[in-house]
C-alpha positions in Angstrom: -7.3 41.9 -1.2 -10.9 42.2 -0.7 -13.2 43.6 -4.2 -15.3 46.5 -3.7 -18.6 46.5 -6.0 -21.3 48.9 -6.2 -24.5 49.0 -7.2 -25.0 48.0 -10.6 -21.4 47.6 -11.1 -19.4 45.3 -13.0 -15.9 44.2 -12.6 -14.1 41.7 -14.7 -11.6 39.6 -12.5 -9.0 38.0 -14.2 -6.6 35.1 -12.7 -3.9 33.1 -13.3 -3.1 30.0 -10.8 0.1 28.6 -10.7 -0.6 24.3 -10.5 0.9 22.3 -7.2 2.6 19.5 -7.8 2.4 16.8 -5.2 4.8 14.7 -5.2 3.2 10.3 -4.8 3.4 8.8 -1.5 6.0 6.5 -0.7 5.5 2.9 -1.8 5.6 0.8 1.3 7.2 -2.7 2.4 5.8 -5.8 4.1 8.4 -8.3 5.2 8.4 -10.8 8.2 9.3 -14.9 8.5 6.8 -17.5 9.0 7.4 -19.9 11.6 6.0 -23.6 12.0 3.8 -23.1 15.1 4.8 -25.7 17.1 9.2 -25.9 16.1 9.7 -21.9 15.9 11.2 -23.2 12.6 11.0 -20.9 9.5 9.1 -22.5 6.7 10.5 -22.6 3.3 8.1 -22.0 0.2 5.0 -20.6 1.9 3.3 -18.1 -0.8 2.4 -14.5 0.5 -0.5 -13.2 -1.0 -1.5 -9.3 -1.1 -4.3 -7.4 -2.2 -6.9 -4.5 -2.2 -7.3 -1.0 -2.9 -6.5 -2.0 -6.5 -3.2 -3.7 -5.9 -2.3 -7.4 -5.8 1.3 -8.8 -5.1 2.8 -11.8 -4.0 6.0 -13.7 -3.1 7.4 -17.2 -1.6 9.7 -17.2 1.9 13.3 -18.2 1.7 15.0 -20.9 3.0 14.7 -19.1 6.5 10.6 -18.2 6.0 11.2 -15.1 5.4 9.5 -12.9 2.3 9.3 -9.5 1.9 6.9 -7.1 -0.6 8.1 -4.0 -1.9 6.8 -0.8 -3.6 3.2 -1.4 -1.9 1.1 1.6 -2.9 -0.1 3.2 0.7 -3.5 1.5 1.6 -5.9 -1.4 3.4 -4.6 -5.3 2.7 -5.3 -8.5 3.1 -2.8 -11.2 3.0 -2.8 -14.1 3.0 -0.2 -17.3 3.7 -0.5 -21.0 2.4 1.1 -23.8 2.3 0.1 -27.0 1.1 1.1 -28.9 4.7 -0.2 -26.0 6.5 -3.2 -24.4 7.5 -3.8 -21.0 5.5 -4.0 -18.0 7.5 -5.6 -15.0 6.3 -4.5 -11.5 8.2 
């Protein structure tokens, strides 16, 4: 509703706003398995390393290769995998 003020006048404009809550966003997951390059095989014991925007995490694979990382705040990562009888890959 548009406020109509004439010359020299003065209007006192009291408000009262009600707050917005907004709710977090949802944490998300990195999983995957890590493969020996040359056998297809899954590598047990390789360490998965994640960080930035204020975050860090890690994890091992599994028997299998495979890891997974959960409740990962939404944002831009770098990870990392090592092994000691592997090359390390950054991503």
């Amino acid at each position: 509703m548009p406020i109509d003020l004439g010359p020299g006048e003065a209007k006192q404009l009291d408000v009262a706003l009600t707050p917005i809550t907004v709710p977090p966003p949802d944490p998300a997951t990195l999983d995957g398995i890590v493969t020996d390059a040359e056998t297809g095989h899954g590598i047990e014991g390789v360490r998965v390393d994640m960080s930035g925007d204020g975050w860090i995490g890690f994890t091992y694979t599994g028997a299998d290769g495979s890891y997974l990382i959960d409740n990962i705040p939404p944002g831009t990562y770098t990870v990392i995998f090592s092994h000691p009888d592997y090359e390390t890959k950054t991503i």
